[in-house]
ROPA-914948 format. One line per field, with one value per residue (C-alpha): x, y, z. Coordinates in nm, 3 decimals, m for minus. Each point is the difference from the previous one (the first is absolute). Layout:
! residues N
east: (X;...);
north: (Y;...);
up: (Z;...);
! end
This chain:
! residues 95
east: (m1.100;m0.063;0.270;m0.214;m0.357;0.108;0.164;m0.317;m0.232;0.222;m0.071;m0.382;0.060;0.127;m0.183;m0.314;0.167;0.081;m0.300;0.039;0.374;0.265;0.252;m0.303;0.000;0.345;0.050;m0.322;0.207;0.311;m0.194;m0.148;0.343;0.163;m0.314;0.085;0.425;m0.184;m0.184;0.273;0.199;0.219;0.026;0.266;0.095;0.113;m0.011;0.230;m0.232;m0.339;0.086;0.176;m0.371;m0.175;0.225;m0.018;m0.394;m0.021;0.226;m0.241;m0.335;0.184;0.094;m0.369;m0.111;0.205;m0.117;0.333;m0.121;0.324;0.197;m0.258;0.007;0.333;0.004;m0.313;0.172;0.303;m0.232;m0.106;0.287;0.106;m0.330;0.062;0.394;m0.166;m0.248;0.217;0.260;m0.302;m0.043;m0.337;m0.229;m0.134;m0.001);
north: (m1.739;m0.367;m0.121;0.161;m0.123;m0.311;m0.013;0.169;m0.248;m0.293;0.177;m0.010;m0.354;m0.117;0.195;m0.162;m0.374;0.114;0.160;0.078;m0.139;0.178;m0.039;0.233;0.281;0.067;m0.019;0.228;0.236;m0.036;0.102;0.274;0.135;m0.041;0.200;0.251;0.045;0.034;0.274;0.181;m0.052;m0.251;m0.139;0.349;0.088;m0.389;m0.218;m0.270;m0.028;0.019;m0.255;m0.235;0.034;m0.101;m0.285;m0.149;0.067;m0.197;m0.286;m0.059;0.018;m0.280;m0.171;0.038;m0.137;m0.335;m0.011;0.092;0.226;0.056;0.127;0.196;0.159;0.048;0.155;0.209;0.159;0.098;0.142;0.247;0.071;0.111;0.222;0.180;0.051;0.167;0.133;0.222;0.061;0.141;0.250;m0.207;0.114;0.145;0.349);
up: (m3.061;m0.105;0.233;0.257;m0.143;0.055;0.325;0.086;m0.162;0.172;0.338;m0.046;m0.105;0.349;0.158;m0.152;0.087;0.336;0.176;0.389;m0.050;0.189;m0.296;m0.232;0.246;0.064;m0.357;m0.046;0.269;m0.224;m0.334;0.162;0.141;m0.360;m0.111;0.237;m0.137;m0.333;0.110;0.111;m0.309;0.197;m0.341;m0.112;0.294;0.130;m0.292;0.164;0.302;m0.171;m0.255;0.246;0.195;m0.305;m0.084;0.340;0.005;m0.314;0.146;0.323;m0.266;m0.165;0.322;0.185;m0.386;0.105;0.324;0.168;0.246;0.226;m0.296;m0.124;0.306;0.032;m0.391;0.132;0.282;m0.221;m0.203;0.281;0.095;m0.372;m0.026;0.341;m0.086;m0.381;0.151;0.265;m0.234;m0.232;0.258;0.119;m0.226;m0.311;m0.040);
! end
């Protein structure tokens, strides 16, 4: 739950620094597909996959935070990719 408060909080953070920036939307689109594997329990039912969506989440916060907005792109789009795999293997959605 901290973990997550603070991944969270970091997410608002960049997302306050970069207004109207591409890099803040798809990673606004990334939280809220992470958000949706949680729902479904993706966190139980595909631990590896949610977790790996969180970590790589995190890593392109702390990349848009430096200002490297190609790799945080590339860590956000892994990060969707990880949701949607935990989100279908949740059985896509909450029940």
């Amino acid at each position: 739950m901290r973990r997550a408060l603070g991944v969270i909080c970091a997410m608002f953070l960049i997302a306050a620094l970069a207004a109207g920036c591409a890099t803040s939307s798809a990673i606004g689109d990334a939280r809220a597909q992470l958000q949706k594997a949680k729902a479904a329990g993706a966190e139980y039912s595909a631990p590896n996959e949610y977790f790996a969506a969180e970590a790589y989440l995190g890593q392109a916060v702390r990349q848009a935070e430096k200002g490297d907005n190609k790799q945080a792109d590339i860590f956000t789009k892994q990060s969707n990719d990880y949701s949607t795999k935990a989100l279908g293997m949740a059985k896509g959605g909450a029940k």
